[in-house]
C-alpha positions as CSV (number, residue, x, y, z in Angstrom):
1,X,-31.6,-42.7,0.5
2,X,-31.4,-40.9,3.6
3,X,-31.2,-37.4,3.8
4,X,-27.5,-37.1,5.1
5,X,-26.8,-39.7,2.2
6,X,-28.1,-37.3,-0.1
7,X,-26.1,-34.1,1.2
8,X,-23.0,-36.1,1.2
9,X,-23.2,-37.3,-2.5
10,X,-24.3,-33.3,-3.6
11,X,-21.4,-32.2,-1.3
12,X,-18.8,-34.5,-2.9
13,X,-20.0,-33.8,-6.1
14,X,-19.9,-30.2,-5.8
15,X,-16.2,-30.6,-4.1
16,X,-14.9,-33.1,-5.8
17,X,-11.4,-31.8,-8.3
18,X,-9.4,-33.5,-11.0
19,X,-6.6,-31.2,-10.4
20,X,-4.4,-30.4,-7.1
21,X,-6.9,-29.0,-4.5
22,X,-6.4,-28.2,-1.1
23,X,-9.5,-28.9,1.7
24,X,-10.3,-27.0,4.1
25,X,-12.9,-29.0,6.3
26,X,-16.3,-31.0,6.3
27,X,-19.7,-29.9,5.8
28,X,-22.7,-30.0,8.0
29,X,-25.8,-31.1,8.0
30,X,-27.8,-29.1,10.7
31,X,-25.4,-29.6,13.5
32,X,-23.8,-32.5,12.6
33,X,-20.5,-33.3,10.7
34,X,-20.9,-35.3,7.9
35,X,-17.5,-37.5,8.0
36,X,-15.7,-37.2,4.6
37,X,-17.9,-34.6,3.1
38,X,-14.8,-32.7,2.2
39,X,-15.1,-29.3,1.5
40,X,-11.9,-29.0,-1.4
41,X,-10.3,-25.5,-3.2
42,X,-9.2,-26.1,-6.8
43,X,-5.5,-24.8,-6.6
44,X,-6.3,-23.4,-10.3
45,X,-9.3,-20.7,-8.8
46,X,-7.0,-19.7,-6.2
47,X,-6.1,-16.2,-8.1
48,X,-9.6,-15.7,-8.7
49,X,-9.5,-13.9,-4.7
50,X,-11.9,-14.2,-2.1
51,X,-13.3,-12.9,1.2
52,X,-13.2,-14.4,4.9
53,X,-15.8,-12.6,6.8
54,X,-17.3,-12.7,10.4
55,X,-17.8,-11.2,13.8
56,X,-15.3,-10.8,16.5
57,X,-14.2,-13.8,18.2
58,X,-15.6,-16.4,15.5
59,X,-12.4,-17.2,14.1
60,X,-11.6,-15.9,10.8
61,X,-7.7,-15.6,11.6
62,X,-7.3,-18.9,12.2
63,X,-9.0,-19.6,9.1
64,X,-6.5,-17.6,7.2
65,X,-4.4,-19.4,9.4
66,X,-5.6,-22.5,7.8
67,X,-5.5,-21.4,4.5
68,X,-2.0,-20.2,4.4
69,X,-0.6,-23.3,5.9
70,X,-1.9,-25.4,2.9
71,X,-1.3,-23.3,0.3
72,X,2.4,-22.9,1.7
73,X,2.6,-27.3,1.7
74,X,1.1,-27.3,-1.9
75,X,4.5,-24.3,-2.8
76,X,2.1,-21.6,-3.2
77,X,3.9,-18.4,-1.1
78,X,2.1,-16.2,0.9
79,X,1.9,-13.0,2.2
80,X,-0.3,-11.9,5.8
81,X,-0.9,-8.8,7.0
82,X,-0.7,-9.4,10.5
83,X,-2.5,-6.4,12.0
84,X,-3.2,-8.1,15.2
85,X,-0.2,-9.6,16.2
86,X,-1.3,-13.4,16.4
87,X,0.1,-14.9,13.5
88,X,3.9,-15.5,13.9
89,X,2.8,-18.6,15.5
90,X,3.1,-20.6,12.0
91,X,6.6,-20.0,12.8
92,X,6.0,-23.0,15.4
93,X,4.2,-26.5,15.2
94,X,0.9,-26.8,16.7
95,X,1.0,-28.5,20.5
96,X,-2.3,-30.4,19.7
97,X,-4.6,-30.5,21.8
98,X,-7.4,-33.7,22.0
99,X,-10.4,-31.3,21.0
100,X,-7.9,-30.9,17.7
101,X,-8.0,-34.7,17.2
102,X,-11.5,-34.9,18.1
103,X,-12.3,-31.7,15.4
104,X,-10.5,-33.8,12.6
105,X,-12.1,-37.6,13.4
106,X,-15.0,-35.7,12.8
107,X,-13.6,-34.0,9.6
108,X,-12.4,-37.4,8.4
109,X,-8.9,-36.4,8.0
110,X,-6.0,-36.6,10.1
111,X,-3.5,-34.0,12.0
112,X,-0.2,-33.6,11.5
113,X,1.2,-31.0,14.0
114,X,4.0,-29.1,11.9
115,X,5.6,-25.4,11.2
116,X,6.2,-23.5,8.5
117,X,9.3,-21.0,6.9
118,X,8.2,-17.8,7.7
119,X,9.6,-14.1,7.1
120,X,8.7,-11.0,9.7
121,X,8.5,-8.1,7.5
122,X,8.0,-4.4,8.7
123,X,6.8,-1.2,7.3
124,X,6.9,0.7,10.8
125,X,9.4,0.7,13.6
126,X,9.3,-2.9,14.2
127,X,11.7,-5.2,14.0
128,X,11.7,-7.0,11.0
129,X,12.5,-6.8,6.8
130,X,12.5,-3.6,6.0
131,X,9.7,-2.9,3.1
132,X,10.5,0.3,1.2
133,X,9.8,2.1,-2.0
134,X,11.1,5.2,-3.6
135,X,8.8,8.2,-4.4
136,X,9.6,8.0,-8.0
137,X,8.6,4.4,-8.5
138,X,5.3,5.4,-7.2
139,X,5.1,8.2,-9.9
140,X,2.7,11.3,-10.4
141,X,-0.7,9.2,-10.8
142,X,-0.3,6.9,-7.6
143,X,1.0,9.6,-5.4
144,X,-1.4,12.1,-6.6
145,X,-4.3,9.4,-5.7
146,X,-3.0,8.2,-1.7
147,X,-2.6,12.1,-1.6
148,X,-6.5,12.7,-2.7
149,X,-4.9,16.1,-4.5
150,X,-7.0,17.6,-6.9
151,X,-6.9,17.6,-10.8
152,X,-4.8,21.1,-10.4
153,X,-2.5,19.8,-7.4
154,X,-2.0,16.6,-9.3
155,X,-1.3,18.9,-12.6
156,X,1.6,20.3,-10.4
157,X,2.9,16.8,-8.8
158,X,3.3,15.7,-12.7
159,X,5.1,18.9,-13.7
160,X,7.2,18.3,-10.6
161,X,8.2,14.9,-11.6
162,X,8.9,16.0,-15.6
163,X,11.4,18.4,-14.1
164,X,12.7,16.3,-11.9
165,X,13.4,13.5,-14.3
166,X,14.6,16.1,-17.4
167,X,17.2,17.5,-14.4
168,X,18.2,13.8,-13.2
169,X,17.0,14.5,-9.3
170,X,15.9,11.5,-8.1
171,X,12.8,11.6,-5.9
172,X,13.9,8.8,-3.2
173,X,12.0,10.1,0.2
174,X,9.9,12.4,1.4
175,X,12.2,15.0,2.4
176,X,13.3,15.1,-1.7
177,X,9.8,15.5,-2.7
178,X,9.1,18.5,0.4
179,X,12.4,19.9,-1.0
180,X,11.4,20.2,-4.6
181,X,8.0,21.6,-3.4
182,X,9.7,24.7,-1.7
183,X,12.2,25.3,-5.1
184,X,9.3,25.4,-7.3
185,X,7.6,28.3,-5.4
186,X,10.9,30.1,-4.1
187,X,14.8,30.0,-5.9
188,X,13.8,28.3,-9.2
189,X,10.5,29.7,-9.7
190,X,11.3,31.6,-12.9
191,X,12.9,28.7,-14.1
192,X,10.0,26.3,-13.8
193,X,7.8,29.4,-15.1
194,X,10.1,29.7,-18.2
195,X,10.0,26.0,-18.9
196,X,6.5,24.6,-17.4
197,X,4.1,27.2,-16.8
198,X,3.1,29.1,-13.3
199,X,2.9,27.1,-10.4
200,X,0.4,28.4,-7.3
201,X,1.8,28.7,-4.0
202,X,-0.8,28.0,-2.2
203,X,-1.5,25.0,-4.5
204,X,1.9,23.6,-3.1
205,X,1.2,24.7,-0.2
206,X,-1.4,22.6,0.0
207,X,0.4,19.3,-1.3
208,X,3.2,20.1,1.5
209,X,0.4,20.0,4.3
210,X,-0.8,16.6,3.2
211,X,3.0,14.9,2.5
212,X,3.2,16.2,6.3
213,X,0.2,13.7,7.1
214,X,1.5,11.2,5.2
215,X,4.7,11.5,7.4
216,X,3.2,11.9,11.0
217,X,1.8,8.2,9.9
218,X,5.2,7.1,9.7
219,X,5.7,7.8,6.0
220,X,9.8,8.9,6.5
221,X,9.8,5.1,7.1
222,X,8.2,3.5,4.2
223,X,9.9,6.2,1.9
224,X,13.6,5.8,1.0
225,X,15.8,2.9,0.0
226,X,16.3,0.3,-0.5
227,X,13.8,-0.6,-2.4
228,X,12.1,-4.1,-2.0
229,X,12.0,-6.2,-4.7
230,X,8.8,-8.3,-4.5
231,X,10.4,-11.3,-6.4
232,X,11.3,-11.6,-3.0
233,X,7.9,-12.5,-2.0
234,X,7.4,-15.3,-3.8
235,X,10.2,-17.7,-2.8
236,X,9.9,-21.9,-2.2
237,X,12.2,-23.2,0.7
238,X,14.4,-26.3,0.5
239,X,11.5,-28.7,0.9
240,X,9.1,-27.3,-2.0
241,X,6.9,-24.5,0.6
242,X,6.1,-21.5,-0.2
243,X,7.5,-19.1,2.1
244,X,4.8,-17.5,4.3
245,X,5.7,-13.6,4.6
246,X,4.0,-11.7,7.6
247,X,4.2,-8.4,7.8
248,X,4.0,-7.4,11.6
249,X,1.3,-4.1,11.6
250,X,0.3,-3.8,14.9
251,X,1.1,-0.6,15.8
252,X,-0.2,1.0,12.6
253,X,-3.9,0.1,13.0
254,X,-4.3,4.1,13.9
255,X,-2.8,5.1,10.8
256,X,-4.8,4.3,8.0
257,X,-3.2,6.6,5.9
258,X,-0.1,4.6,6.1
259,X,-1.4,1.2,5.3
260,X,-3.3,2.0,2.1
261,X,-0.4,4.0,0.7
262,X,1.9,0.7,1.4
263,X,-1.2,-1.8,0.2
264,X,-1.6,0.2,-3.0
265,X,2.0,0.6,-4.2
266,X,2.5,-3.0,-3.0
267,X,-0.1,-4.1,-5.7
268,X,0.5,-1.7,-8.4
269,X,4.5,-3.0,-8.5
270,X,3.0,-6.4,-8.6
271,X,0.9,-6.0,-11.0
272,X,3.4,-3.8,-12.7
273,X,6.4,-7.0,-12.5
274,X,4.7,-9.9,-12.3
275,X,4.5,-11.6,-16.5
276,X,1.0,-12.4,-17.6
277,X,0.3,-16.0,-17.1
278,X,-3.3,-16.1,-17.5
279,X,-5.4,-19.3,-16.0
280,X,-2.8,-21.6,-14.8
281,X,-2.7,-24.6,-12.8
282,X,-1.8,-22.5,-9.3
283,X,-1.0,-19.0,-8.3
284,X,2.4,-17.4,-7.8
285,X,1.2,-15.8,-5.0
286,X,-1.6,-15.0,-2.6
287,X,-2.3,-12.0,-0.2
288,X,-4.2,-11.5,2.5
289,X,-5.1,-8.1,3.7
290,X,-6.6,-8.7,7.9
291,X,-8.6,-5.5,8.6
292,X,-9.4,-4.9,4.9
293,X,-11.4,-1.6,6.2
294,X,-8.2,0.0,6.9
295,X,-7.9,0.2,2.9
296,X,-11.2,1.5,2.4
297,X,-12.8,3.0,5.2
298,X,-10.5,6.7,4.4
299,X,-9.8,5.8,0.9
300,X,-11.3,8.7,-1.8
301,X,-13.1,7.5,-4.8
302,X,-10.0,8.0,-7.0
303,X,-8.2,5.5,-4.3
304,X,-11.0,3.3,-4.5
305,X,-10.9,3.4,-8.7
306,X,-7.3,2.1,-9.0
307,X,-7.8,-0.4,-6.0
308,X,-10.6,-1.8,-7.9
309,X,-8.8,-1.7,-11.8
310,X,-5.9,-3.6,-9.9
311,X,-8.2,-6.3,-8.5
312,X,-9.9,-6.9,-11.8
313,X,-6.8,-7.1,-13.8
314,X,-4.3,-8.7,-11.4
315,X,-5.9,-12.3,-11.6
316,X,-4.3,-12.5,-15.1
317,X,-0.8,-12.4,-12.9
318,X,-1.7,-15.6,-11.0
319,X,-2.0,-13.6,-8.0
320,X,-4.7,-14.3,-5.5
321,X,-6.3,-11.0,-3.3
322,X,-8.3,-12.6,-0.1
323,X,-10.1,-9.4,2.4
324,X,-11.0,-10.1,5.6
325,X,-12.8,-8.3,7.5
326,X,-16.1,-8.0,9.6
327,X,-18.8,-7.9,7.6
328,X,-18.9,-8.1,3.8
329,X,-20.5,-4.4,3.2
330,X,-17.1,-3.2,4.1
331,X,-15.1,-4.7,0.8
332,X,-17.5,-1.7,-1.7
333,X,-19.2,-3.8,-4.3
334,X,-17.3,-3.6,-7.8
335,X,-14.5,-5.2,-5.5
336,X,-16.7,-8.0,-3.6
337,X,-17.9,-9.3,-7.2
338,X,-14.7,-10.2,-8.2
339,X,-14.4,-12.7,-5.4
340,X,-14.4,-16.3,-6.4
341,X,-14.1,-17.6,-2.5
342,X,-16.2,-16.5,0.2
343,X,-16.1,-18.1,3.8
344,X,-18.5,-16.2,6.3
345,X,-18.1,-17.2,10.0
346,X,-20.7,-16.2,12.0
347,X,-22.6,-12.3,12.3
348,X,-24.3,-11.4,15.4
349,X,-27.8,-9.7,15.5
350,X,-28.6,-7.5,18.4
351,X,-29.8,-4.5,16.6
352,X,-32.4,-4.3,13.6
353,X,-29.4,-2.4,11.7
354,X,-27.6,-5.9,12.4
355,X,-30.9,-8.1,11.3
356,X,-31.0,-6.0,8.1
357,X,-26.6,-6.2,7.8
358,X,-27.1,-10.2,8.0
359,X,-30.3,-10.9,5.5
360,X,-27.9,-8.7,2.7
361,X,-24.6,-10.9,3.0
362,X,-27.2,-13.6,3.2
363,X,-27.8,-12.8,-0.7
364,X,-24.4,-12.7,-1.5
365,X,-24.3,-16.4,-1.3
366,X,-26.1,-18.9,-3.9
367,X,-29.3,-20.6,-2.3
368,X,-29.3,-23.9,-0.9
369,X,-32.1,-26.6,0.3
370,X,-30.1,-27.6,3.1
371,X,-29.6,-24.0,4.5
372,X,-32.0,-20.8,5.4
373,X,-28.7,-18.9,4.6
374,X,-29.9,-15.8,7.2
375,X,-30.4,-17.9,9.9
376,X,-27.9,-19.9,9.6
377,X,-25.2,-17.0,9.9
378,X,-26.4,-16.0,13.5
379,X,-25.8,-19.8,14.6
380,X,-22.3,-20.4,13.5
381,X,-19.9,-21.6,16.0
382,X,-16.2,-21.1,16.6
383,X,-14.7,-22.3,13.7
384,X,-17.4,-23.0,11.6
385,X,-18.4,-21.2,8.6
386,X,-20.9,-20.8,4.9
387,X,-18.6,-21.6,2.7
388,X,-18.7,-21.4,-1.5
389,X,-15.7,-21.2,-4.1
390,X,-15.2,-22.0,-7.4
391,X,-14.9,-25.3,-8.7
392,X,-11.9,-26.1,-11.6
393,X,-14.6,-24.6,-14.4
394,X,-14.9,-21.3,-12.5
395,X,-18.7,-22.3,-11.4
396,X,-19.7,-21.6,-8.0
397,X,-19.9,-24.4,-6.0
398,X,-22.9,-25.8,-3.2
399,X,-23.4,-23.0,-0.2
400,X,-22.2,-25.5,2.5
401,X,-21.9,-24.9,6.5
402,X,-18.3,-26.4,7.2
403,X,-16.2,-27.8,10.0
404,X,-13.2,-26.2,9.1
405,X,-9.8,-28.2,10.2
406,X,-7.5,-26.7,13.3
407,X,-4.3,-25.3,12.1
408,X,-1.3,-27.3,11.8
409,X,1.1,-24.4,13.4
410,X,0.7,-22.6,16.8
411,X,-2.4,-20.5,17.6
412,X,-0.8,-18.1,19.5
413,X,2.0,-15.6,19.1
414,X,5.9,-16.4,18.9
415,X,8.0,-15.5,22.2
416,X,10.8,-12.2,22.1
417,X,12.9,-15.3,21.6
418,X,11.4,-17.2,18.8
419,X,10.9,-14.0,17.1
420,X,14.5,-13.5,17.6
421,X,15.6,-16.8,16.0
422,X,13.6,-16.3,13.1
423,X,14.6,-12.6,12.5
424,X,18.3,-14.5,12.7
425,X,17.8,-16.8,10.2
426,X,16.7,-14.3,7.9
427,X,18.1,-14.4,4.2
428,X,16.4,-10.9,3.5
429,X,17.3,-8.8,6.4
430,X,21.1,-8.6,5.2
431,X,19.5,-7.5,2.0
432,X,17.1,-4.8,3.0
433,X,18.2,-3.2,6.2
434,X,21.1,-1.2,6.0
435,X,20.4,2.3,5.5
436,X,21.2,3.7,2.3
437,X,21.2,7.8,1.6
438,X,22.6,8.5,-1.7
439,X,22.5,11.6,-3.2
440,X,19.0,13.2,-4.1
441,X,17.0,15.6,-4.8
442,X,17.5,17.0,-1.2
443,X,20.9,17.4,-1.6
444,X,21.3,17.9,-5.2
445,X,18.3,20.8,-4.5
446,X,20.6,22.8,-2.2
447,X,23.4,23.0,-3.9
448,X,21.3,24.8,-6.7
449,X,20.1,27.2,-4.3
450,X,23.4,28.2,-2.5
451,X,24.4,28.1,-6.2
452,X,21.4,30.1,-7.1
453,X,21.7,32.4,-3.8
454,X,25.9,33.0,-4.8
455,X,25.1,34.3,-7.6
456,X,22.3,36.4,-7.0
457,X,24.4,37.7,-4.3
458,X,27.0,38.5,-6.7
459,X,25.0,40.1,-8.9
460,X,23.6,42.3,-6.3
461,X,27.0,43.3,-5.5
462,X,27.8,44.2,-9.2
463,X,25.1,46.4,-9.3
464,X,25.3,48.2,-5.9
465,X,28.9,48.3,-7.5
466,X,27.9,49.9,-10.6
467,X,25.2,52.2,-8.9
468,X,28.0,53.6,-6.4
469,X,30.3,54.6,-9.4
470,X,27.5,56.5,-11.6
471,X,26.8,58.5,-8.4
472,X,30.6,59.2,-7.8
473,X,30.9,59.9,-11.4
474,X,27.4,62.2,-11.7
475,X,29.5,64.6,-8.2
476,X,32.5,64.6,-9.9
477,X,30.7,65.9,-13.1
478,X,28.8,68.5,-11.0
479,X,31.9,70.1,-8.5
480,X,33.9,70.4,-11.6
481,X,33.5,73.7,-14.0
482,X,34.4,74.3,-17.7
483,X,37.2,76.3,-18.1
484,X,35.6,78.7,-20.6
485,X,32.0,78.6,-18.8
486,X,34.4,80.2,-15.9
487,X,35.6,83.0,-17.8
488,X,32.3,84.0,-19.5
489,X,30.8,83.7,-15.9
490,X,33.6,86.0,-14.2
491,X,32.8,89.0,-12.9
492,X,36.0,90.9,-14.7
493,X,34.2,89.6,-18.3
494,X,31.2,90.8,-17.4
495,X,32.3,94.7,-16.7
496,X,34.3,94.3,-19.4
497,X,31.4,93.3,-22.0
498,X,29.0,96.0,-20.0
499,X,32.0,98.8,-20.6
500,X,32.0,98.0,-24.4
501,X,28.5,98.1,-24.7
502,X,28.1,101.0,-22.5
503,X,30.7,102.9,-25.2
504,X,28.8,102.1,-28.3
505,X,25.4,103.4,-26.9
């Protein structure tokens, strides 16, 4: 038996599933294709997350590109962060391209040019579904953790939130939360003392100055309602796809701040609605977070705690977390060992920092014969990766350097047009875009301080009142003589009682 014979049987082996799979190319022996070597992903390891790394330019979008479009055919929804712009194009068939047909000869599998239902979501000013949440349904813990407060400032932030609730002020933006901030320290500081304990000034203070970060990343956006419902992420079209939502985040790739805060609440509420379903046959739903550095390069270690607790648990929810990013040492550890599915295009060595970078996400993968895994990773071409999953027992399966197949949909970005016709067509935008302002804490807040003010005002006035008669009353008292202290002080008395005196001596 040949040596190609013998990868192709070890390859199918390790590949083959009993269960619905989906594949995403052919592996390679050397620099070869091996026809019909399919590289397959049990649909049933799906939620157990995974990690497309690789350098600039080697194509890991288009392999998230790849992934989404099968896992939308097989009704699995999806969800892209789109932080570069350059994946609305699913929105459109592919035009094909002979290269393409020559790619999946090679691959042993045909091409079928096609698009996919897609919704533009937005968190920023871009047009789009709006995604929102309220501040309350972050609550004290979550908002105390994107703030990075400390034990005392988050202390306060919970006392905050018990008042609010016991006084029915709902916390919907952050111009309720700034607003409840300033009452604790000012008009109903004596209440909250009376009922809560002392609350520092410049302890608020300080909470104030970051909420003001938070909004010069575009927070006022994100904050408010109405709220999205992510049910809503998880719908299946008229033909049995998953929907594919992108949410468009190019112009937030500067604000870090704003992107965890919306990445974190976003898996806390799914974690928080989605029933427990434990290992089933196929996810509910699968994320993918482009630029995954942009939740943990600023994150603090209490950020990085609840990122990782949600990661570990929410695999029970049949959801499926994939990071990619540009090197593996930027997902921190505890996080990249809960990954089932790893798919490293190629890394580039021009420095010995980079030669050191490569030989560590080399031992991240399991060893092969066929492979020096280091070297191997520096050679990589466009399109081609190391990959390894999980096969339908949850065992990793053969490292194996793979062809992967062109995407189905457009590699390139919608037109202003196209973009406009989908937007159209949107069942969600009805839904989620209309302003809503209801009454808050904002508003409910100032009405207890004019309240507040009125009647301190009129209580002032009652007591300047007050103070003004006493002193009226005191002169009057004091310009007014006793009728008998008169006589006894006149000077006729006096002679008189001298005369008499004067007699008996």
């Amino acid at each position: 038996m040949s040596k190609t014979e013998e990868f192709f049987n070890h390859i199918n082996q390790g590949y083959t599933c009993k269960g619905e799979f989906l594949t995403l190319g052919a592996g390679m022996l050397g620099e070869e294709t091996v026809t019909n070597a399919l590289v397959n992903i049990p649909l049933k390891t799906l939620n157990r997350h995974g990690l497309i790394a690789g350098a600039t330019g080697t194509g890991k979008t288009k392999t998230l590109q790849v992934l989404a479009e099968n896992m939308s055919e097989k009704g699995i929804p999806v969800l892209l962060m789109d932080v570069k712009g350059d994946l609305s194009g699913l929105a459109q068939p592919s035009p094909g391209h002979a290269k393409i047909d020559e790619r999946h000869e090679k691959i042993g599998i045909p091409f079928n040019a096609q698009k996919f239902p897609i919704e533009i979501l937005s968190i920023s000013e871009q047009d789009g579904v709006r995604l929102r949440a309220t501040v309350s349904e972050f609550g004290p813990v979550l908002l105390s953790r994107i703030l990075d407060l400390t034990e005392t400032q988050a202390g306060i932030v919970a006392i905050i939130f018990k008042y609010c609730d016991d006084n029915q002020l709902p916390l919907l933006d952050l111009k309720d939360f700034k607003k409840i901030l300033q009452f604790v320290t000012a008009e109903g500081k004596e209440e909250i003392q009376e009922e809560y304990g002392r609350i520092s000034t410049a302890s608020t203070g300080a909470i104030l100055r970051k909420i003001v970060e938070l909004e010069q990343q575009g927070g006022e956006l994100f904050f408010g309602e109405k709220s999205f419902d992510v049910d809503d992420l998880t719908r299946i079209d008229e033909n049995g796809r998953g929907v594919i939502s992108v949410l468009r985040l190019t112009d937030i790739q500067d604000k870090p701040k704003l992107f965890s805060t919306f990445m974190l609440q976003l898996l806390a509420e799914v974690y928080e609605t989605f029933p427990e379903q434990g290992d089933s046959g196929r996810p509910e739903l699968i994320i993918f977070i482009d630029e995954a550095h942009l939740v943990f390069d600023q994150a603090s270690k209490a950020l990085l705690s609840q990122i990782e607790s949600i990661v570990k648990l929410i695999r029970s929810k049949g959801i499926g977390l994939y990071f990619v990013t540009q090197n593996p040492k930027d997902v921190p550890e505890d996080v990249l060992a809960q990954l089932g599915m790893k798919v490293q295009h190629a890394l580039r060595a021009f420095t010995a920092k980079d030669r050191k970078a490569i030989k560590l996400a080399a031992e991240n993968y399991p060893d092969s014969e066929y492979y020096d895994t280091s070297e191997v990773l520096t050679q990589l071409g466009i399109g081609e990766a190391l990959v390894s999953v999980l096969n339908e027992k949850g065992i990793p399966t053969p490292l194996v350097r793979t062809m992967l197949r062109a995407p189905m949909s457009r590699m390139d970005v919608l037109t202003d047009k196209e973009i406009k016709e989908v937007l159209d067509g949107s069942k969600l935008i009805p839904k989620y875009n209309k302003t809503v302002d209801r009454e808050s804490a904002y508003e409910m807040l100032n009405e207890k301080i004019d309240r507040i003010n009125k009647e301190k005002s009129e209580e002032d006035e009652r007591k300047e009142r007050e103070k003004t008669r006493r002193r009226s009353s005191s002169r009057s008292r004091s310009t007014r003589q006793n009728p008998i202290v008169k006589v006894l002080t006149s000077a006729t008395f006096i002679r008189s009682v001298f005369g008499i005196l004067k007699k008996v001596m």
